[in-house]
VODO-417775 format. One record per atom (N, C-alpha, C): x, y, z; atom name. Coordinates in pm, whole numbers, plus 32768, in hexadecimal, padded with zeros to 4 digits. Example, Ala and Ser with C-alpha at 12.3 -4.5 7.8 and 13.67 -1.06 7.14 Angstrom:
% VODO-417775
<node c1="8527" c2="7DC7" c3="830C" a="N"/>
<node c1="84CE" c2="7E3E" c3="830C" a="CA"/>
<node c1="8528" c2="7EB6" c3="830C" a="C"/>
<node c1="8505" c2="7F1F" c3="82C4" a="N"/>
<node c1="8557" c2="7F96" c3="82CA" a="CA"/>
<node c1="850A" c2="8003" c3="8313" a="C"/>
This chain:
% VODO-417775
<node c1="C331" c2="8CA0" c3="0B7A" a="N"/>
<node c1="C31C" c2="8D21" c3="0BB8" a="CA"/>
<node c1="C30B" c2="8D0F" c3="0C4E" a="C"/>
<node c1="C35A" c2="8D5F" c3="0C86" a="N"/>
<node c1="C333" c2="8D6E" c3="0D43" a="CA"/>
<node c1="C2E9" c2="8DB0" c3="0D72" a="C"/>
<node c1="C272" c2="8D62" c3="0DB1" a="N"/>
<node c1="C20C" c2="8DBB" c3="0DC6" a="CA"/>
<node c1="C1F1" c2="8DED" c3="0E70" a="C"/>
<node c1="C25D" c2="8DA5" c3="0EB1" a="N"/>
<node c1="C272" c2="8DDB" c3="0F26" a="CA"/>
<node c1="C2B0" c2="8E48" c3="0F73" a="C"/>
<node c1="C28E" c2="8EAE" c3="0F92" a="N"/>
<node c1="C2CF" c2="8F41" c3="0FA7" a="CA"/>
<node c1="C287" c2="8F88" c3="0F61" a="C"/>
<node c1="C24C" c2="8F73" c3="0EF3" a="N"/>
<node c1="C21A" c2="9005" c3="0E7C" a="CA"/>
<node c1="C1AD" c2="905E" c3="0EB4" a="C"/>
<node c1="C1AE" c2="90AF" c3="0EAE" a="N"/>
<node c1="C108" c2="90CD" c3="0ECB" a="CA"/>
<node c1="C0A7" c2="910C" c3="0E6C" a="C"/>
<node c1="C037" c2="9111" c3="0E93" a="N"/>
<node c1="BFB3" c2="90E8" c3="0E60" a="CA"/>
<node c1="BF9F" c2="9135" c3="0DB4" a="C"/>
<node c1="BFF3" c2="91B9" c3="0DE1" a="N"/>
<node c1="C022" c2="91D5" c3="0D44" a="CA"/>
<node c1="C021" c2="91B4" c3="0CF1" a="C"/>
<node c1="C0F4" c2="9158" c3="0D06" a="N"/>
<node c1="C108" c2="90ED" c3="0C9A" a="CA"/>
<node c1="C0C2" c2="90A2" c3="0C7E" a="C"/>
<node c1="C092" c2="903A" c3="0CCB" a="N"/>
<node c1="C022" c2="8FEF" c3="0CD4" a="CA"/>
<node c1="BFD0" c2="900C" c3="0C4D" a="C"/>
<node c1="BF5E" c2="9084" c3="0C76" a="N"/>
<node c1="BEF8" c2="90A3" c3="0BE0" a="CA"/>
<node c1="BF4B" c2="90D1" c3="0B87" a="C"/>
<node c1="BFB9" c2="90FC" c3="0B86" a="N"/>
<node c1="C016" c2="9105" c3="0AE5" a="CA"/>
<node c1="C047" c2="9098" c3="0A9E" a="C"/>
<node c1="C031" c2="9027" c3="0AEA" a="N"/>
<node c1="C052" c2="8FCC" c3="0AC1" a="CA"/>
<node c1="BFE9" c2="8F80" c3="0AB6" a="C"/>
<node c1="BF99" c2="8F4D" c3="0AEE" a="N"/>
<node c1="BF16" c2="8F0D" c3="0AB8" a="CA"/>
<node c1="BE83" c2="8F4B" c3="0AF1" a="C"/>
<node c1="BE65" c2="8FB1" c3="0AE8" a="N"/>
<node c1="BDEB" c2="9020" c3="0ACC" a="CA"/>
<node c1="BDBD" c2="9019" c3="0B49" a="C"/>
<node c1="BD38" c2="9061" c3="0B39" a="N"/>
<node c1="BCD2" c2="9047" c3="0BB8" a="CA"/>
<node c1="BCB5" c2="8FAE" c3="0BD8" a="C"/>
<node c1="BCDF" c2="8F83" c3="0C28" a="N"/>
<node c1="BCA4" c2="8F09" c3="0C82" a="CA"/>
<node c1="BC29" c2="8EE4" c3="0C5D" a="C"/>
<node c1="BC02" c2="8E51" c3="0C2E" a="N"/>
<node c1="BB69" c2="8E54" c3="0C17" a="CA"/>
<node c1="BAFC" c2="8E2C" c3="0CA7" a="C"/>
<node c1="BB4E" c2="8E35" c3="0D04" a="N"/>
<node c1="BB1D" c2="8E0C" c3="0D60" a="CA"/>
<node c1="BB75" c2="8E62" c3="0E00" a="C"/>
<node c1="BB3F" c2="8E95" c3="0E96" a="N"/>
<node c1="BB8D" c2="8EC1" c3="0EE5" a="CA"/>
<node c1="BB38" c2="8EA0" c3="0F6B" a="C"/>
<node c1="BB6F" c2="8E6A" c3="0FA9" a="N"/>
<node c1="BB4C" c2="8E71" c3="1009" a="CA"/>
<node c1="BBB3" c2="8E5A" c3="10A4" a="C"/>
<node c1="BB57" c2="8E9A" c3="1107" a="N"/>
<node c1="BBBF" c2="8E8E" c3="1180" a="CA"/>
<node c1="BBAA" c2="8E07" c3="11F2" a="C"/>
<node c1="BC33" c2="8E0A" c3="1222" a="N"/>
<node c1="BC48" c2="8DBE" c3="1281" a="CA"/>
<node c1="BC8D" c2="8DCC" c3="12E3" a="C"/>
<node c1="BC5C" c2="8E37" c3="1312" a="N"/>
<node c1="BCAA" c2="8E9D" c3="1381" a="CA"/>
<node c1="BD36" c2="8E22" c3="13BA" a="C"/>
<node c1="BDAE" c2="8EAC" c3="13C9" a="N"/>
<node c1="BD8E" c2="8F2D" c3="13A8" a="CA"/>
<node c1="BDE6" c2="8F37" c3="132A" a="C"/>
<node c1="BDEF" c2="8EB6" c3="12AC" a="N"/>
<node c1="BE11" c2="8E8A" c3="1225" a="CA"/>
<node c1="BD46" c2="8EBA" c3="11CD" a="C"/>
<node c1="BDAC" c2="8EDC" c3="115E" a="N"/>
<node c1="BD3D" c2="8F0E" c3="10E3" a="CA"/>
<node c1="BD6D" c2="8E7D" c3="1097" a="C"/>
<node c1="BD07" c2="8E20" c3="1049" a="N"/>
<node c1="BD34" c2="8DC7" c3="0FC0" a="CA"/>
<node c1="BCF3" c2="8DF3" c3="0F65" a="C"/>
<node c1="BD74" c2="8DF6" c3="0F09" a="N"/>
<node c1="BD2E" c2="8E3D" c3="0E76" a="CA"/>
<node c1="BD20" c2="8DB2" c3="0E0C" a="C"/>
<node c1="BCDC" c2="8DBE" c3="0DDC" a="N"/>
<node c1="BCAD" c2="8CF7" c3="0D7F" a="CA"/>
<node c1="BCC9" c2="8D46" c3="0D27" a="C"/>
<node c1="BD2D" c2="8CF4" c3="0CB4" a="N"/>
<node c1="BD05" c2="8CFC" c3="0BFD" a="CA"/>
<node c1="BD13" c2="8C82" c3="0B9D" a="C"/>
<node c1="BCB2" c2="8C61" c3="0B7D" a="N"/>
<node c1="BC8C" c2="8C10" c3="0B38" a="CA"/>
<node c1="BCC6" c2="8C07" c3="0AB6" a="C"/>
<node c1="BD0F" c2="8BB1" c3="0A9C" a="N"/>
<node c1="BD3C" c2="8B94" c3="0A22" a="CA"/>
<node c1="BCE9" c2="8B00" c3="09C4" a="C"/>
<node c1="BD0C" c2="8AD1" c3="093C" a="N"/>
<node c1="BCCF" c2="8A81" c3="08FF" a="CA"/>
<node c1="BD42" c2="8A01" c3="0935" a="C"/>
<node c1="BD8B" c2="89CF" c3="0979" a="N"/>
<node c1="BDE9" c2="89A2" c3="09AD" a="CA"/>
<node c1="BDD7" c2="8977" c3="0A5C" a="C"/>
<node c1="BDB1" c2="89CD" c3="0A99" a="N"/>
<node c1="BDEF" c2="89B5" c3="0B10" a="CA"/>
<node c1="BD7F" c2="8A5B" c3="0B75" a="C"/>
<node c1="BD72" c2="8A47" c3="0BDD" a="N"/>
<node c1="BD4C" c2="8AB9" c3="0C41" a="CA"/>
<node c1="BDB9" c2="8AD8" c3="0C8A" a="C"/>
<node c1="BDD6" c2="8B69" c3="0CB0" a="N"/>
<node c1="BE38" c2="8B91" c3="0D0B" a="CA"/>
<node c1="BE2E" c2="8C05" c3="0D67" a="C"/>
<node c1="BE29" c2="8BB2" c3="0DCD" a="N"/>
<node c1="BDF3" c2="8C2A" c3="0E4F" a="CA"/>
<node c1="BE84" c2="8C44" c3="0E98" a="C"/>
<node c1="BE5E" c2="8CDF" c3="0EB5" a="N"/>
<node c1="BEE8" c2="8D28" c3="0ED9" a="CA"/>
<node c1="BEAB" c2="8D5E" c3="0F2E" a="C"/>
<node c1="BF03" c2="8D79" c3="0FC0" a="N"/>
<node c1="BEE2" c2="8D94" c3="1051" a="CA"/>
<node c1="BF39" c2="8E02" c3="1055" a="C"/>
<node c1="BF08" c2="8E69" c3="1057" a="N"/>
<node c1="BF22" c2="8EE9" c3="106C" a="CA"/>
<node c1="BF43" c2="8F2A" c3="1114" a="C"/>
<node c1="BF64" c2="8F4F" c3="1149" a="N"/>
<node c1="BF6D" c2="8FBE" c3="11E8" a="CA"/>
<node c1="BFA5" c2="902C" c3="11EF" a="C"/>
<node c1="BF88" c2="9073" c3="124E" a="N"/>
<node c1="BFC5" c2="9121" c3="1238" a="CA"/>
<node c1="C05E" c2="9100" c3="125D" a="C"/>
<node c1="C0A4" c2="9158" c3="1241" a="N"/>
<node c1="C106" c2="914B" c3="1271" a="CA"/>
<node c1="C157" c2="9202" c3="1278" a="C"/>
<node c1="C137" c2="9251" c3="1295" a="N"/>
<node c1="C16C" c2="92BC" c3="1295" a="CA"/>
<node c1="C11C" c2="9322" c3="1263" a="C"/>
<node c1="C077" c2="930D" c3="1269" a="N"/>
<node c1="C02F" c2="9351" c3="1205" a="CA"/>
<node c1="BFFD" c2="9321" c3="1193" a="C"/>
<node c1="C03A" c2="92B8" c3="1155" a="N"/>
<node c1="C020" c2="9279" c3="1105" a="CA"/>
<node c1="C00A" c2="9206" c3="10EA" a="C"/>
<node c1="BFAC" c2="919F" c3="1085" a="N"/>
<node c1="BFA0" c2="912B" c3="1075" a="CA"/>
<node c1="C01E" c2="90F9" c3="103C" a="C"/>
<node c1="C059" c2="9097" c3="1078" a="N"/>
<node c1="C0C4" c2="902D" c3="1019" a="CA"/>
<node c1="C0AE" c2="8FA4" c3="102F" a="C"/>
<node c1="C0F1" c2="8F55" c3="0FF4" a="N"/>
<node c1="C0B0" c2="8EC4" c3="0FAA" a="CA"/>
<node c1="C12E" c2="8E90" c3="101F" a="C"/>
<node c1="C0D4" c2="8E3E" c3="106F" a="N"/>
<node c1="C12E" c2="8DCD" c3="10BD" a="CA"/>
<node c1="C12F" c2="8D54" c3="10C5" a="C"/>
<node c1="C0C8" c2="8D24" c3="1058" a="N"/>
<node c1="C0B7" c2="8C8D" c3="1033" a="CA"/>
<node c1="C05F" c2="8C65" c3="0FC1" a="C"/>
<node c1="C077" c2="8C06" c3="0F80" a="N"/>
<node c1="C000" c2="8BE1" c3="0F03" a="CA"/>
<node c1="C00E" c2="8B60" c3="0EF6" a="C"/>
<node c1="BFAA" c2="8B19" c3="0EA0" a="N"/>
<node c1="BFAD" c2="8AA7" c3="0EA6" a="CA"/>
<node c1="BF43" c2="8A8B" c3="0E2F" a="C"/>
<node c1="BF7A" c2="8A39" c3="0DEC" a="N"/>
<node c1="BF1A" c2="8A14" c3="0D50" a="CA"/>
<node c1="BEC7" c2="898E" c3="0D4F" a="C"/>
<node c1="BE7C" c2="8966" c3="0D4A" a="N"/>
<node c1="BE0F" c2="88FA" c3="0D26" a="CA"/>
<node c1="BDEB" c2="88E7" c3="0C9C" a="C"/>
<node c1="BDC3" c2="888D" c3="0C6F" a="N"/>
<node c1="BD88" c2="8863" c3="0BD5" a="CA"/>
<node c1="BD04" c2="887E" c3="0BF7" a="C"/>
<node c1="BC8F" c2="888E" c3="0B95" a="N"/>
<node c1="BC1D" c2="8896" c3="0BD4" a="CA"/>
<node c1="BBCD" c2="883B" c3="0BE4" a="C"/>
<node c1="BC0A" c2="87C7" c3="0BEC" a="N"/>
<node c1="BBF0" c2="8730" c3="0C03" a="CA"/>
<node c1="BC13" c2="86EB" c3="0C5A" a="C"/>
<node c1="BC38" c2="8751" c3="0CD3" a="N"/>
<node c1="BC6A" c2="876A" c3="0D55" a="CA"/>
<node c1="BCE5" c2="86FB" c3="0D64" a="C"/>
<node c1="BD29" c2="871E" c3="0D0B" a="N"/>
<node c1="BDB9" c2="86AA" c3="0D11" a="CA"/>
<node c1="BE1B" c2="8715" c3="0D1F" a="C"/>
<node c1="BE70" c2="86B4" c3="0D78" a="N"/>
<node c1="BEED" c2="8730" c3="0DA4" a="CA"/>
<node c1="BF19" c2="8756" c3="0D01" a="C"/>
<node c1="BF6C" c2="87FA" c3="0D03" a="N"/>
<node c1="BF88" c2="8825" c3="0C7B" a="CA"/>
<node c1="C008" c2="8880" c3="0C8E" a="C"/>
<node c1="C091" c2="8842" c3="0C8E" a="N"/>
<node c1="C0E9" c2="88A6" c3="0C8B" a="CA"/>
<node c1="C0F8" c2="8957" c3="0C7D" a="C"/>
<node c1="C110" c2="8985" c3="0CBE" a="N"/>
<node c1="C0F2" c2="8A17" c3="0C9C" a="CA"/>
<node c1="C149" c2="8A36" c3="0C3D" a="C"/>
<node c1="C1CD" c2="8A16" c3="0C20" a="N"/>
<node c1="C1EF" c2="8A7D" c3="0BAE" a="CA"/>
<node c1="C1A8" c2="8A72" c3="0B1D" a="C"/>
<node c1="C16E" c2="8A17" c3="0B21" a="N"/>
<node c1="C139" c2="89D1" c3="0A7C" a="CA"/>
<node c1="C0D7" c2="8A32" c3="0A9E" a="C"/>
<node c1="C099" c2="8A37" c3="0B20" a="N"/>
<node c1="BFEA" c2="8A82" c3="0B0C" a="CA"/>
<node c1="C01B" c2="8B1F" c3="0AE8" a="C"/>
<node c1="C083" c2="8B4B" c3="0B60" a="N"/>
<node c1="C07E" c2="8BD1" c3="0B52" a="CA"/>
<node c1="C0CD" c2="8BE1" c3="0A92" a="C"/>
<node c1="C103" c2="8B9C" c3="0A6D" a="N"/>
<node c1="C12A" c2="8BC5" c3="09FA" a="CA"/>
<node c1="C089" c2="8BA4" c3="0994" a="C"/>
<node c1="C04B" c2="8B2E" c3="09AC" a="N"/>
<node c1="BFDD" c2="8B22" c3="092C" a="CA"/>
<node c1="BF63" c2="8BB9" c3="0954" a="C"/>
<node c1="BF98" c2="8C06" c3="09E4" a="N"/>
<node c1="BF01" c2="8C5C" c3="09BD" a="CA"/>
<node c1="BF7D" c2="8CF8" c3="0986" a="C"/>
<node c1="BFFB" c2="8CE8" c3="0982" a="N"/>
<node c1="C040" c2="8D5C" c3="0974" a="CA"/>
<node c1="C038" c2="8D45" c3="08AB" a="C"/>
<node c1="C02B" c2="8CB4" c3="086B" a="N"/>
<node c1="C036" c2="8CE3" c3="0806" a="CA"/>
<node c1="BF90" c2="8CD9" c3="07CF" a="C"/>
<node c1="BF2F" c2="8C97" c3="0827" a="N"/>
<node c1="BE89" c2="8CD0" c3="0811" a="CA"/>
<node c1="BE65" c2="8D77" c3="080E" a="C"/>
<node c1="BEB0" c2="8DAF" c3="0874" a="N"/>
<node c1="BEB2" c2="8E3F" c3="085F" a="CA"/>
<node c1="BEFE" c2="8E93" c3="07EB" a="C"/>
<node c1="BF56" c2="8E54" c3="07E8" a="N"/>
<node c1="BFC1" c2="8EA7" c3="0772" a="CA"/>
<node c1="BF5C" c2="8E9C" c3="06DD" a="C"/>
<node c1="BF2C" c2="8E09" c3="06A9" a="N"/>
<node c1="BEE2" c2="8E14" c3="0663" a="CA"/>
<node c1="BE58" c2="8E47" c3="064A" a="C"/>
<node c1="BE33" c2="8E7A" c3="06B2" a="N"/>
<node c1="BDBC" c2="8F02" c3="06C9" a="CA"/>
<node c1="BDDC" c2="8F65" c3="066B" a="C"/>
<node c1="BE62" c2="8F7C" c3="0692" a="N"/>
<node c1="BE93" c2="900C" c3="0675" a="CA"/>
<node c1="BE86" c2="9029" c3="0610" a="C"/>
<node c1="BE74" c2="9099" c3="05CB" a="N"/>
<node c1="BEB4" c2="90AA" c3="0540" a="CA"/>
<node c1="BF37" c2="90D7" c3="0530" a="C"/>
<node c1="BF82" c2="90B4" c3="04CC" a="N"/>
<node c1="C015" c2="9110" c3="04B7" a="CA"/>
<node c1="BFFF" c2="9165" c3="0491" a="C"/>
């Protein structure tokens, strides 16, 4: 999944409220914690709106952690929330 360009929308339709937000002017990072991996996404306005202009995934054993494995292990941690 490309998480660069989307904004803050897609973002929570795709993996919920952020368990974590904070700023770093004049970027917002939204943290979500998966059982896998952490992934902080750097948000900025861009027209009125927040969109995603960078992310970057960690293990929580602070070892570098590929992002597509992370952003996919918290996309199917969320899916299994769900109910059908």
């Amino acid at each position: 999944m490309q998480l660069v360009g989307i904004d803050a929308e897609a973002l929570q339709r795709q993996f919920g409220k952020p368990g974590l937000i904070w700023r770093e002017e004049p970027a917002q990072v939204w943290q979500y914690r998966g059982p896998a991996c952490v992934l902080n996404v750097y948000l900025y306005r861009d027209s009125g709106r927040l969109v995603v202009s960078d992310a970057e995934a960690h293990s929580k054993d602070n070892k570098d952690d590929p992002l597509p494995p992370c952003v996919a292990s918290l996309v199917d941690a969320r899916s299994a929330k769900t109910p059908s």
